[in-house]
VOPAGU-2260 file (C-alpha; in pm, 1 decimal, decimal comma):
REM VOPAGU-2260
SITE   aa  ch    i         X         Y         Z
SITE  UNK   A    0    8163,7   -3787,7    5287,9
SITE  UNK   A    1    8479,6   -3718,3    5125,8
SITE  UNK   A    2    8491,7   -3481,3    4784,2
SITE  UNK   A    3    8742,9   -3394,4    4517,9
SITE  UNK   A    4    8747,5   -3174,7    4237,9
SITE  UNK   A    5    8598,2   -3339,8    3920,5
SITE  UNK   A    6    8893,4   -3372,0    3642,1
SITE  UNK   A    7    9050,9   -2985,9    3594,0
SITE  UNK   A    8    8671,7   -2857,2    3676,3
SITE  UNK   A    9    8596,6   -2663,2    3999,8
SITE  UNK   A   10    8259,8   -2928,4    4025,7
SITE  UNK   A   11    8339,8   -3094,2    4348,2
SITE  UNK   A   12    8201,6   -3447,8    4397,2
SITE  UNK   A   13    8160,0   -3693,6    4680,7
SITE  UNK   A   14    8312,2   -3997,0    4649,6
SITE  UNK   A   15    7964,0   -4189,6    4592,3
SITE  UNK   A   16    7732,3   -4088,8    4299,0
SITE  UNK   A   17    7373,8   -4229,8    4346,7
SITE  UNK   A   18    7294,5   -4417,1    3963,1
SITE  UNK   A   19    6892,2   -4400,5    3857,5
SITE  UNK   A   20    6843,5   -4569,0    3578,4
SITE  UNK   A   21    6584,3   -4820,8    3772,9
SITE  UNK   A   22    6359,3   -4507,2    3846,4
SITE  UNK   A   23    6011,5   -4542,7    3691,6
SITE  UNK   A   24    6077,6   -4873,7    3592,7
SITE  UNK   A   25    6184,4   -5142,1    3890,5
SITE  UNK   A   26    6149,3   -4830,6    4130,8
SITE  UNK   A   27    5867,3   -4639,5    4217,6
SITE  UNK   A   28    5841,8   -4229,2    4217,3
SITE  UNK   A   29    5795,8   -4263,6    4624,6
SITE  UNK   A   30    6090,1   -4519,9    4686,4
SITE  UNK   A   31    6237,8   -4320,8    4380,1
SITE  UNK   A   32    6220,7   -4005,8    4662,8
SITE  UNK   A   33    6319,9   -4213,3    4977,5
SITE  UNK   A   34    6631,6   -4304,5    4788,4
SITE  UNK   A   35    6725,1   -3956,1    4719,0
SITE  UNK   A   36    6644,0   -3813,3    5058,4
SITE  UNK   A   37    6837,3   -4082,2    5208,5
SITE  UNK   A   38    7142,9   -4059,8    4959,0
SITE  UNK   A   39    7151,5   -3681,0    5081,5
SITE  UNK   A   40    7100,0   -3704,0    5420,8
SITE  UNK   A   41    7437,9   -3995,8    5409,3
SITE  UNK   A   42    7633,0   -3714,2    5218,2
SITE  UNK   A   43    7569,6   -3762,8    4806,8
SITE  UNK   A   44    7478,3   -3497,2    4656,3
SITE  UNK   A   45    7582,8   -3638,3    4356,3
SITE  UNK   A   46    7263,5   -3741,2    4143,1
SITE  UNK   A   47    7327,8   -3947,8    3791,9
SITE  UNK   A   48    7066,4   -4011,6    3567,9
SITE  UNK   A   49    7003,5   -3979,2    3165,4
SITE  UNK   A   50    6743,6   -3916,5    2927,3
SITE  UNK   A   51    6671,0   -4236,0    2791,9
SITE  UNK   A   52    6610,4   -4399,5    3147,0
SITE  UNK   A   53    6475,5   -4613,0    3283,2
SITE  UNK   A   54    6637,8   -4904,3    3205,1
SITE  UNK   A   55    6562,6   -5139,3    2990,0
SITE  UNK   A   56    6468,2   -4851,8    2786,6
SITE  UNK   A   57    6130,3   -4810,8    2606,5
SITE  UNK   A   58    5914,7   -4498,6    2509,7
SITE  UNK   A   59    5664,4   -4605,2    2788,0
SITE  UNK   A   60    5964,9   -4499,7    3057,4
SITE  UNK   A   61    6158,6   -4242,9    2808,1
SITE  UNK   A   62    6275,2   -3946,0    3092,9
SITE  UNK   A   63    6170,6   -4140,8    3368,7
SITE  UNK   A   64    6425,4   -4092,6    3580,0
SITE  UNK   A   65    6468,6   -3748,5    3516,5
SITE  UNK   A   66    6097,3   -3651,6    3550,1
SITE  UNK   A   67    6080,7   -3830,6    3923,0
SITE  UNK   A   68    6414,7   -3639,3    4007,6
SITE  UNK   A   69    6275,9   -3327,0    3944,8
SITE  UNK   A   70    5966,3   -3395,1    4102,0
SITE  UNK   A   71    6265,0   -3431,3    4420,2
SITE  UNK   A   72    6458,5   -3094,0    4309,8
SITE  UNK   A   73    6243,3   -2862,5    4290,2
SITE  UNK   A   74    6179,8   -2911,9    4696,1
SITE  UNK   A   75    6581,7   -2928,9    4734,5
SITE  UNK   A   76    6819,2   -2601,8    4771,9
SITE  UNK   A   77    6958,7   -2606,0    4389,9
SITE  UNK   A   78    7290,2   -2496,7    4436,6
SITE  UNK   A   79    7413,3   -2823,9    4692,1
SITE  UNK   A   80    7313,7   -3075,6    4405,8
SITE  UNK   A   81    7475,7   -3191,3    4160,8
SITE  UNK   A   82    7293,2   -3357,4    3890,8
SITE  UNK   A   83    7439,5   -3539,6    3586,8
SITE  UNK   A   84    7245,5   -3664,9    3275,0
SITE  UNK   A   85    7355,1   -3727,5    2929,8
SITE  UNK   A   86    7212,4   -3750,9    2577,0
SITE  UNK   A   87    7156,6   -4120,3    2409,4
SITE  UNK   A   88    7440,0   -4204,3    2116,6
SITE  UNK   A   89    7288,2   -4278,6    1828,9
SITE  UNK   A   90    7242,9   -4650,0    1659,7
SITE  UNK   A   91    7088,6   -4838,4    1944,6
SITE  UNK   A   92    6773,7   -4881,3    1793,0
SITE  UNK   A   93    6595,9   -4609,5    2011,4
SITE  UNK   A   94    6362,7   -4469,8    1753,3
SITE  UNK   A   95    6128,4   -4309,7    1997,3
SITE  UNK   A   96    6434,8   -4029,8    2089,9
SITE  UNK   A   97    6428,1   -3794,7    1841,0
SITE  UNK   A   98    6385,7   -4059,1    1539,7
SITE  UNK   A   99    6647,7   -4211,8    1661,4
SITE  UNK   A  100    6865,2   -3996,0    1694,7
SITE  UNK   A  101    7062,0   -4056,8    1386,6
SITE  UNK   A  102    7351,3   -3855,6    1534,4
SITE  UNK   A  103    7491,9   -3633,6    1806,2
SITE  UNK   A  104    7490,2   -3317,8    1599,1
SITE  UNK   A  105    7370,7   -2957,3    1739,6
SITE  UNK   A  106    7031,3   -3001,8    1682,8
SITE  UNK   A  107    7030,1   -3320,9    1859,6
SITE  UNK   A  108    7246,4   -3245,3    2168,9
SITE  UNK   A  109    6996,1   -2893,8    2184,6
SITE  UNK   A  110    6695,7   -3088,9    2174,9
SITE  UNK   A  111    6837,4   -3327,6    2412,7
SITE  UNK   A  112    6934,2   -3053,6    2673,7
SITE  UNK   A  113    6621,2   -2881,8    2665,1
SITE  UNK   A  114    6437,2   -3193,4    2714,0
SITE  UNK   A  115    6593,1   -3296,3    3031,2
SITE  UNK   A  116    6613,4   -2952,0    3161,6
SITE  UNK   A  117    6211,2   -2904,8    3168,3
SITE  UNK   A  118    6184,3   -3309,3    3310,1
SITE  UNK   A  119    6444,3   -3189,0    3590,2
SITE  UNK   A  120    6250,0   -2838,7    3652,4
SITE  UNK   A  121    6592,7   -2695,2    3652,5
SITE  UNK   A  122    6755,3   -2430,6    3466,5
SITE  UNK   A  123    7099,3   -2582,4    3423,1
SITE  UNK   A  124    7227,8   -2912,9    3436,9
SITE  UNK   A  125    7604,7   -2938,1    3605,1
SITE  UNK   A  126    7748,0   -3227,4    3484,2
SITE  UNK   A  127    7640,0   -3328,5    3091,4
SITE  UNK   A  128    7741,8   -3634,9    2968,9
SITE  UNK   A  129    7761,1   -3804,8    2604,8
SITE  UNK   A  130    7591,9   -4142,5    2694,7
SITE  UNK   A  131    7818,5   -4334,8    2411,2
SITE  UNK   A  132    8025,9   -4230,7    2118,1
SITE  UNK   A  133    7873,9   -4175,2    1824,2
SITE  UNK   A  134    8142,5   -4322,4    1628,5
SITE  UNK   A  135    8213,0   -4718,5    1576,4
SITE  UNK   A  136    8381,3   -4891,4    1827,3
SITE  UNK   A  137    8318,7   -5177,4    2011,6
SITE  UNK   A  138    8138,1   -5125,0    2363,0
SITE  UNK   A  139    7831,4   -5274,8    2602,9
SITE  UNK   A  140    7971,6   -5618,6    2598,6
SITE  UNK   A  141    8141,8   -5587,5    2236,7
SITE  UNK   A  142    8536,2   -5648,3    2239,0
SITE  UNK   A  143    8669,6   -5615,6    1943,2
SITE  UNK   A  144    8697,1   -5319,1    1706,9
SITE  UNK   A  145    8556,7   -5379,1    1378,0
SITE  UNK   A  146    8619,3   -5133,4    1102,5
SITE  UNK   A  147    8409,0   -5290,5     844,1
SITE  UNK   A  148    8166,4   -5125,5    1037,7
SITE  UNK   A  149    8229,3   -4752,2    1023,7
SITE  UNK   A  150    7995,7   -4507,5     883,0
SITE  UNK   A  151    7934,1   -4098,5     872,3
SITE  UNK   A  152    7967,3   -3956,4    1200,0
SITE  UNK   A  153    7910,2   -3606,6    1354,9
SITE  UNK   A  154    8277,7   -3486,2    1386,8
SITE  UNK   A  155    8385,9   -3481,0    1728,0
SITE  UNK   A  156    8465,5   -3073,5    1712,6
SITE  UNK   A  157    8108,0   -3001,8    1590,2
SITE  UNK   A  158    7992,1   -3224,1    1913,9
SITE  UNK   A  159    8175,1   -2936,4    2160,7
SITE  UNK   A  160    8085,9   -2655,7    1951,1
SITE  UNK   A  161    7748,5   -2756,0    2024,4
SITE  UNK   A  162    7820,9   -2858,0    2363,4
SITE  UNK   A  163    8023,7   -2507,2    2375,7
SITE  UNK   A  164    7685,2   -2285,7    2315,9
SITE  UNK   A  165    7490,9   -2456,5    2547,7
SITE  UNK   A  166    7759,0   -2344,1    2821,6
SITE  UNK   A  167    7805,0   -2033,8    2738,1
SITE  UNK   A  168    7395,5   -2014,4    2734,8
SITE  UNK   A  169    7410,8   -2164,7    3106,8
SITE  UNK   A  170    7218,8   -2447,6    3037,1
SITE  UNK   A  171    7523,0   -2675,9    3065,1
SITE  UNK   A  172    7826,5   -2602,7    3366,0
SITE  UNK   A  173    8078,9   -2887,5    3294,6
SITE  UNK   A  174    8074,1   -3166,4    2981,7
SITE  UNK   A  175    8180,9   -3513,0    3013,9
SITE  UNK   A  176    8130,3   -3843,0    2814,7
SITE  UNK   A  177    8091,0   -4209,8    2898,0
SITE  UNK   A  178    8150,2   -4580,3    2781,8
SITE  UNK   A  179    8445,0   -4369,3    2604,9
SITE  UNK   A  180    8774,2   -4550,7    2485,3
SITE  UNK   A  181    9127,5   -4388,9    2464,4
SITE  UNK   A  182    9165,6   -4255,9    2127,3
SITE  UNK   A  183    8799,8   -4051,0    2229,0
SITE  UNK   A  184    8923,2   -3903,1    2557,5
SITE  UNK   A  185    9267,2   -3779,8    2355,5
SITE  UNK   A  186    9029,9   -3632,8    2040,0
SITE  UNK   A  187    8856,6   -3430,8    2303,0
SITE  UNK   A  188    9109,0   -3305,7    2492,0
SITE  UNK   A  189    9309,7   -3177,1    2195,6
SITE  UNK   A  190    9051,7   -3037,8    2011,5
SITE  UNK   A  191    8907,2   -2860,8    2293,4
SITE  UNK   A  192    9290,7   -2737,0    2391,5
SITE  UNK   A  193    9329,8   -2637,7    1994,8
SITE  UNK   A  194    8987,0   -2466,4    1982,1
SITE  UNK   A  195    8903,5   -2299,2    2255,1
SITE  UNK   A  196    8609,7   -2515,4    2301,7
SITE  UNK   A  197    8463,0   -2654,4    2663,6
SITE  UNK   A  198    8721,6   -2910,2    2819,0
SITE  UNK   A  199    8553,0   -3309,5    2936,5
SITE  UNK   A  200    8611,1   -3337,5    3266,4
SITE  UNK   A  201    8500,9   -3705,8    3345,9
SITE  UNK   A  202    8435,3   -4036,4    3154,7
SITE  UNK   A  203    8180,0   -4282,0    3301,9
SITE  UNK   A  204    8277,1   -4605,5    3196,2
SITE  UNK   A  205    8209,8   -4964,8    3355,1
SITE  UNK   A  206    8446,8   -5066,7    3623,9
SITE  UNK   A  207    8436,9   -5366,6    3866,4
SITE  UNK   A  208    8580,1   -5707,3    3937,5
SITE  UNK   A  209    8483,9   -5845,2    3635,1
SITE  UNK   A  210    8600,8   -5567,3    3361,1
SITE  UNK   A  211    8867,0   -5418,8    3473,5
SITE  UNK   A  212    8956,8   -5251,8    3087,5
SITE  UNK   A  213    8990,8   -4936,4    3230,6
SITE  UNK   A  214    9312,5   -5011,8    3408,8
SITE  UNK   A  215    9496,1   -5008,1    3066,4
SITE  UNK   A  216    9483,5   -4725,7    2818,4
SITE  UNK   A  217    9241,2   -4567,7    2936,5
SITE  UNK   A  218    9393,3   -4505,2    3304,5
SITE  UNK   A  219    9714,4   -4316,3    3178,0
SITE  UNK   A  220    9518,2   -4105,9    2946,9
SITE  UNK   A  221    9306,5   -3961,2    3215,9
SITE  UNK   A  222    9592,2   -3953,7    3485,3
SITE  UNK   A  223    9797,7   -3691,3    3171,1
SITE  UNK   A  224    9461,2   -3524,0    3094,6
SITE  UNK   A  225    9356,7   -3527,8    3429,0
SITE  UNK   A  226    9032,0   -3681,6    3329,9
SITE  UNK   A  227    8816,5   -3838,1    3646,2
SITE  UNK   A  228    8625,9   -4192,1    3585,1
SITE  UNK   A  229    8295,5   -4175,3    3737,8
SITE  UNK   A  230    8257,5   -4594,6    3805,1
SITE  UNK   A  231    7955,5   -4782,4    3672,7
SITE  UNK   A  232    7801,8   -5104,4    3672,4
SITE  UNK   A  233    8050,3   -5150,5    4024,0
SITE  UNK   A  234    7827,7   -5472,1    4122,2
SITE  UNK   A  235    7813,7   -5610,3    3744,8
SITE  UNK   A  236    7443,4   -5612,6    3715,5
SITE  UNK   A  237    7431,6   -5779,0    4017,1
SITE  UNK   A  238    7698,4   -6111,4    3937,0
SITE  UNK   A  239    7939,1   -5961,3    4224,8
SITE  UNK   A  240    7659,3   -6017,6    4456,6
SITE  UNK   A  241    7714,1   -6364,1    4447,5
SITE  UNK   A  242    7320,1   -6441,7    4436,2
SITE  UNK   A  243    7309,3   -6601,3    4082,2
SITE  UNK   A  244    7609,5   -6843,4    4235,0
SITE  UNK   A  245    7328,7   -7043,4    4429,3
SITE  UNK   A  246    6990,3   -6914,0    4225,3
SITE  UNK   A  247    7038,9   -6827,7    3894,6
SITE  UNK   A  248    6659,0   -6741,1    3859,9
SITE  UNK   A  249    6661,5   -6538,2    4145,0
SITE  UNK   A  250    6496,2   -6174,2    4121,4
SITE  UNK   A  251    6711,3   -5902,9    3943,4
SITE  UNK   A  252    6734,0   -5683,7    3614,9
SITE  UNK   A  253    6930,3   -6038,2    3444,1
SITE  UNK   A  254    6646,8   -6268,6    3510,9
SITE  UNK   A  255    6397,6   -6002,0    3404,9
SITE  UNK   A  256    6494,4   -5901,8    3117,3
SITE  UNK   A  257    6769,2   -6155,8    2969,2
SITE  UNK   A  258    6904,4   -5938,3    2675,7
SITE  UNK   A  259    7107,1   -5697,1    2980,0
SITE  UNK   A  260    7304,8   -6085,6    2997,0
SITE  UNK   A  261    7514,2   -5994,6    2645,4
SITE  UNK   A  262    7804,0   -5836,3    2879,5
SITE  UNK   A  263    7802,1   -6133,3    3116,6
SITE  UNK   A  264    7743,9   -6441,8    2950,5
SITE  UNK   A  265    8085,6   -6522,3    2835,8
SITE  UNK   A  266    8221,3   -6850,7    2937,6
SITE  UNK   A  267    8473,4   -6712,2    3206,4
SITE  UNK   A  268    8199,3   -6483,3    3407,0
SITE  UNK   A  269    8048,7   -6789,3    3651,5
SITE  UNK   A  270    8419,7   -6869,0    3763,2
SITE  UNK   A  271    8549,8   -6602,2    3784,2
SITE  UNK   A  272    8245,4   -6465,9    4007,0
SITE  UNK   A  273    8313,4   -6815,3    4212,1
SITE  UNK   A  274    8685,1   -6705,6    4267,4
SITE  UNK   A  275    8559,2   -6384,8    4416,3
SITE  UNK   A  276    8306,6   -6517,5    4631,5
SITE  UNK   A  277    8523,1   -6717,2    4802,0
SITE  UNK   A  278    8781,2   -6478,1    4860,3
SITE  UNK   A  279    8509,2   -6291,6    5031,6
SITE  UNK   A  280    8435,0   -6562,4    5269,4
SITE  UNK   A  281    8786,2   -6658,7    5337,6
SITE  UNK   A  282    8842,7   -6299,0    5428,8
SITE  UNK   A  283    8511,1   -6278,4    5646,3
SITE  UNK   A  284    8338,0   -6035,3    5372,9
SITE  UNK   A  285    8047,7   -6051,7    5145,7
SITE  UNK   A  286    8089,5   -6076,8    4766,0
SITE  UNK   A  287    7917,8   -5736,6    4775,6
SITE  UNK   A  288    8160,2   -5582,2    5026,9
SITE  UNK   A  289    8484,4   -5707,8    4838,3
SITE  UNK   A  290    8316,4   -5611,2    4519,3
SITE  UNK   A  291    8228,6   -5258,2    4568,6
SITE  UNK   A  292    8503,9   -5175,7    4844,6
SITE  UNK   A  293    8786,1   -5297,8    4537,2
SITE  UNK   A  294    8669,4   -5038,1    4369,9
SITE  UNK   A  295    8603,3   -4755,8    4640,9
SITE  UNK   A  296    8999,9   -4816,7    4672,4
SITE  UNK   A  297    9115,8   -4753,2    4320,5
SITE  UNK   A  298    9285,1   -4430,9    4339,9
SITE  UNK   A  299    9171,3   -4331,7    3989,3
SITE  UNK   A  300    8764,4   -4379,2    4072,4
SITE  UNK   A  301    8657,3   -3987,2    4117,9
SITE  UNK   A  302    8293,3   -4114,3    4254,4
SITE  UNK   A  303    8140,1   -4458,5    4268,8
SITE  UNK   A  304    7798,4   -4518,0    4118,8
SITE  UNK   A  305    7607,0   -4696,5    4349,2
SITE  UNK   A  306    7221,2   -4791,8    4202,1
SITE  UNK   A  307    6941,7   -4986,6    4386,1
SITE  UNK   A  308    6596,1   -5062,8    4341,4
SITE  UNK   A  309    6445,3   -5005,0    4680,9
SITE  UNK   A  310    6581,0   -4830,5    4993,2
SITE  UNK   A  311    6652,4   -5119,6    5179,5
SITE  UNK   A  312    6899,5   -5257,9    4896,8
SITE  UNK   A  313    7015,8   -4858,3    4906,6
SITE  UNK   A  314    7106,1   -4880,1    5269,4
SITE  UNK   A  315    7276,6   -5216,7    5194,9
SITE  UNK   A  316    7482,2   -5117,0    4972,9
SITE  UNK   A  317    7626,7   -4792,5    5115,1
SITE  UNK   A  318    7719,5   -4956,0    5413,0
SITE  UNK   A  319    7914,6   -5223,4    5193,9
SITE  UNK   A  320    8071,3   -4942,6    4996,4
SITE  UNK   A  321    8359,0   -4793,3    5198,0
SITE  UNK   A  322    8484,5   -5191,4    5293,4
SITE  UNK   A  323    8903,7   -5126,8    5342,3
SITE  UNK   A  324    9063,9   -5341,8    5141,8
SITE  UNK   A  325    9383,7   -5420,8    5243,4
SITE  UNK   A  326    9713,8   -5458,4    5069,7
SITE  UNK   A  327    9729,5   -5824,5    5138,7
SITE  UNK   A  328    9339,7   -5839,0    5002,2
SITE  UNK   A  329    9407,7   -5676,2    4698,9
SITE  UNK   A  330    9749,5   -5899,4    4613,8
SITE  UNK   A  331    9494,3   -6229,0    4634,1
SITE  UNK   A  332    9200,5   -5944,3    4404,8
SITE  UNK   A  333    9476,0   -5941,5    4139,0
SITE  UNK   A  334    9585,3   -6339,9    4176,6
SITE  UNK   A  335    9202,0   -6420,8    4025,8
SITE  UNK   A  336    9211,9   -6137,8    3785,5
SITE  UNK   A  337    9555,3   -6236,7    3620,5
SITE  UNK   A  338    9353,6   -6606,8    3563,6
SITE  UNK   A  339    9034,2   -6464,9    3494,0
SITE  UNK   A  340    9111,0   -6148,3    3331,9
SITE  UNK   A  341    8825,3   -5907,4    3279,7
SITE  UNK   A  342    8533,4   -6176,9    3125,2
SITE  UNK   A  343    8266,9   -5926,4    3076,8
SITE  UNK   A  344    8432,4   -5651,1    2921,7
């Protein structure tokens, strides 16, 4: 398992990151533990998670995720893991977090932290994470920025002074933040750099076949601020599998619960996922392997999230993950994307 330092941090991760957001929810707590014994024993030490999973969230499953994992870390050696979690943006109609929470000020981000830190029976976390921004912009499916919809925000300085206490307390090593757009990543850096406060090191944003944003603004800003992109959603909820091509009831998060379909029910999705498919075939590949080994390639990708609901689809997909894609491969990857250009942003 190949690692690299995280952004400017000295937080060295492996090029895979296992995702948990289906623990207590379409996983159980002793699959939950097979996973994570299995992702360690193949290398990852690299453990994501957040407060408000599982997924879809509810208050029945609030800390799910976290509570199973540190059911699993307190039998683990502390020091070779590396767990990342993150505290829920506000305005998503979560009203069982903290009333809400109406914003990502101190007292928020505190209660947060502390939260997670007794679920994960661990006295720091190493890799903390602001789930979304706080501010408006458009994101989860959205693609346009509307400004008729702004509204009173927790400046983003007050969110790493915060974030800045909780380091120097040790509770925190290394801040991050995710679904994050350009303009966020460069308010960060600067104020941090003007301020003396904590630096991001990472963004997790969605990146696969199908939204492929990143590759624009986003991927020069973090190349100058030296910002790494931990990769989600790398299998688009499951579209880059190529099941829903043939069965488009068959099992999965979309089919259960239709509201996760918002990103990928724009008119361009089904053909573009066709496109892929069958470059995967003519190339003697599965959608899967094309889909996840694209973006194992991308030089910019500082770990892969890779998320299953059972061990068997776990051991599936790892062995799918590392697929070389070739130079020729990735000239007929970029053909379909310049015709179907990112449909589920």
């Amino acid at each position: 398992m190949s690692s690299r330092p995280l952004g400017k941090s000295h937080l060295n991760v492996p090029d895979l990151c296992l995702g948990t957001m289906t623990f207590g929810e379409q996983t159980t707590v002793a699959d939950a533990h097979a996973q994570l014994d299995y992702a360690l024993a193949e290398g990852i030490n690299f453990i994501d998670t957040a407060e408000m999973y599982a997924v879809p969230p509810r208050p029945e499953t609030f800390g799910a995720s976290e509570t199973i994992i540190g059911q699993w870390l307190a039998r683990q050696p502390r020091d070779q893991i590396i767990i990342a979690t993150k505290v829920a943006g506000p305005a998503r109609n979560l009203d069982w977090i903290r009333n809400g929470p109406a914003a990502l000020d101190r007292a928020n981000i505190r209660a947060a932290v502390d939260g997670s830190l007794r679920r994960l029976q661990t006295d720091t976390i190493d890799l903390y994470q602001i789930h979304w921004p706080e501010r408006n912009q458009p994101m989860f499916g959205q693609w346009q920025f509307n400004p008729e919809n702004e509204r009173q925000v927790t400046s983003i300085r007050a969110q790493l002074e915060a974030l800045a206490e909780l380091v120097r307390e040790g509770k925190i090593r290394q801040i991050a933040v995710s679904n994050e757009h350009p303009w966020g990543i460069m308010q960060f850096t600067r104020l941090a750099e003007e301020h003396g406060l904590p630096r991001i090191v990472s963004t997790q944003n969605a990146y696969n076949l199908l939204n492929r944003g990143f590759e624009g603004g986003l991927a020069e800003v973090c190349y100058r601020e030296e910002i790494g992109l931990l990769a989600y959603s790398t299998l688009a909820f499951g579209h880059l599998t190529g099941k829903y091509l043939k069965q488009p009831d068959a099992p999965g998060r979309l089919t259960r619960w239709p509201a996760f379909g918002q990103r990928y029910s724009k008119p361009n999705v089904a053909p573009a996922v066709a496109a892929y498919a069958a470059l995967a075939e003519k190339h003697g590949l599965t959608p899967t392997q094309l889909a996840l080994g694209f973006v194992h390639s991308r030089s910019f990708v500082s770990s892969m999230l890779i998320g299953a609901s059972s061990l068997t689809q776990l051991k599936e997909t790892l062995a799918a993950a590392r697929t070389p894609i070739s130079a020729e491969l990735l000239a007929e990857i970029d053909a379909i994307h310049l015709k179907y250009t990112n449909p589920a942003p």
